[in-house]
C-alpha positions in Angstrom: 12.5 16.1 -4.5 10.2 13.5 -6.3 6.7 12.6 -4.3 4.9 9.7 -5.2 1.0 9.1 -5.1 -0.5 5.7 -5.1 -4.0 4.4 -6.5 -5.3 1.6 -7.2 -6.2 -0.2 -4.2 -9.9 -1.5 -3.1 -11.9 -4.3 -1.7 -11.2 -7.8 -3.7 -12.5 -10.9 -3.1 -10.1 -13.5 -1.9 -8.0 -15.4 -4.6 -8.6 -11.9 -7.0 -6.2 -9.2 -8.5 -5.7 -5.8 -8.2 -2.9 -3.2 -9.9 -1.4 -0.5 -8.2 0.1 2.4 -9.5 2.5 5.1 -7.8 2.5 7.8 -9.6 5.6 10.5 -9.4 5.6 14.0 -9.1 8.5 14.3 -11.4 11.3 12.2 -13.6 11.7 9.0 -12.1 14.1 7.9 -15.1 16.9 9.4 -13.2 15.8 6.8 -9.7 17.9 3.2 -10.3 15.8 1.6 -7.4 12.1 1.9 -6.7 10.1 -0.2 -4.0 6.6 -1.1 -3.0 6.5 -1.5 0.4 2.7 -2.3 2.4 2.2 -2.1 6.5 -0.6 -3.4 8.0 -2.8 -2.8 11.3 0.0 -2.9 14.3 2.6 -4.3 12.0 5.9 -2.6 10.7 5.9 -1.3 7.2 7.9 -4.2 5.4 9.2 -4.5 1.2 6.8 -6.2 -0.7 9.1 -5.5 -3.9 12.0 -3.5 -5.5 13.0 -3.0 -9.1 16.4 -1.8 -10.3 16.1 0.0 -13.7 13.6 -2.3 -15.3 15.0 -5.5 -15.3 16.2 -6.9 -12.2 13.5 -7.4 -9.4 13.1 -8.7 -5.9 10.1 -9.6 -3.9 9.8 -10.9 -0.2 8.6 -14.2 0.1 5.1 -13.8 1.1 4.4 -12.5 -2.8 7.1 -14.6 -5.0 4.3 -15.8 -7.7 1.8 -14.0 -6.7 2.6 -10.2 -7.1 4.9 -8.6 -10.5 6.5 -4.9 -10.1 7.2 -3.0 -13.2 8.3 0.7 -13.8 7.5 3.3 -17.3 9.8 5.7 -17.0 8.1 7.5 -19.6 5.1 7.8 -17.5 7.3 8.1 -14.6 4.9 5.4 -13.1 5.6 2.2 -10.9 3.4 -0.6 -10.8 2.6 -3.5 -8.9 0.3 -6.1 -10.2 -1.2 -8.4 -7.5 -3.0 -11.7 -8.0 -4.2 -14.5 -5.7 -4.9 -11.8 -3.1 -5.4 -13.5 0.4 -6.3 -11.9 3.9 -2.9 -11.9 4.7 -2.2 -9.1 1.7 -5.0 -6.4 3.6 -2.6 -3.5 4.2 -1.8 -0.3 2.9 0.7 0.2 0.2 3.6 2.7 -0.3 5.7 2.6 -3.3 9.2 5.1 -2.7 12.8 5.7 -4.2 15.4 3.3 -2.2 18.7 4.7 -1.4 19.5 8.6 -1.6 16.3 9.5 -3.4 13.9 8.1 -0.9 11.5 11.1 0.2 8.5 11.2 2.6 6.1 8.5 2.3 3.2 9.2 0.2 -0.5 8.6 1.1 -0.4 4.7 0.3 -3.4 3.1 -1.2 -5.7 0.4 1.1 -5.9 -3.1 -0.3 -8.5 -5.0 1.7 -8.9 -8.6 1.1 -12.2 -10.4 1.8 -12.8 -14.0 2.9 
């Protein structure tokens, strides 16, 4: 089964940017749907964003605007660019297969928003 590793997260200033990465452990060419996905302190883990192949994408409606996912299948990397970060966006991030190839959650990456 494919694991996935995010980086890319750190301390931004409000209104900033930040990419994340997730990073798989194998082929991801072969996964239609991928997701980023965040939970923060006492809250659920909710999507932030899916992408089917590389073309159609879906975001919740906190992050319409804001935040763009995008997949290389030849790096077998997803990504999520963030911009006009706000204190609402300070969680940590997940990125995983949806459907049949979803696999335990990796590590996530902290994304800390200061005001």
């Amino acid at each position: 089964q494919v694991q996935f590793v995010e980086s890319g997260g750190g301390l931004v200033e409000l209104g900033g940017s930040l990419r994340l990465s997730c990073a798989a452990s194998g082929s991801i060419s072969g996964i239609a749907a991928m997701g980023w996905y965040r939970q923060a302190p006492g809250k659920q883990r909710e999507m932030v964003a899916t992408i089917v192949h590389t073309y159609l994408k879906n975001y919740a409606d906190s992050v319409k605007g804001r935040f763009t996912i995008s997949r290389d299948n030849a790096k077998n990397t997803v990504y999520l660019q963030m911009s006009g970060l706000n204190v609402e966006d300070t969680a940590v991030y997940f990125c995983n297969a949806i459907g049949s190839n979803r696999t335990d959650w990796g590590p996530g990456t902290q994304v800390t928003v200061s005001s």
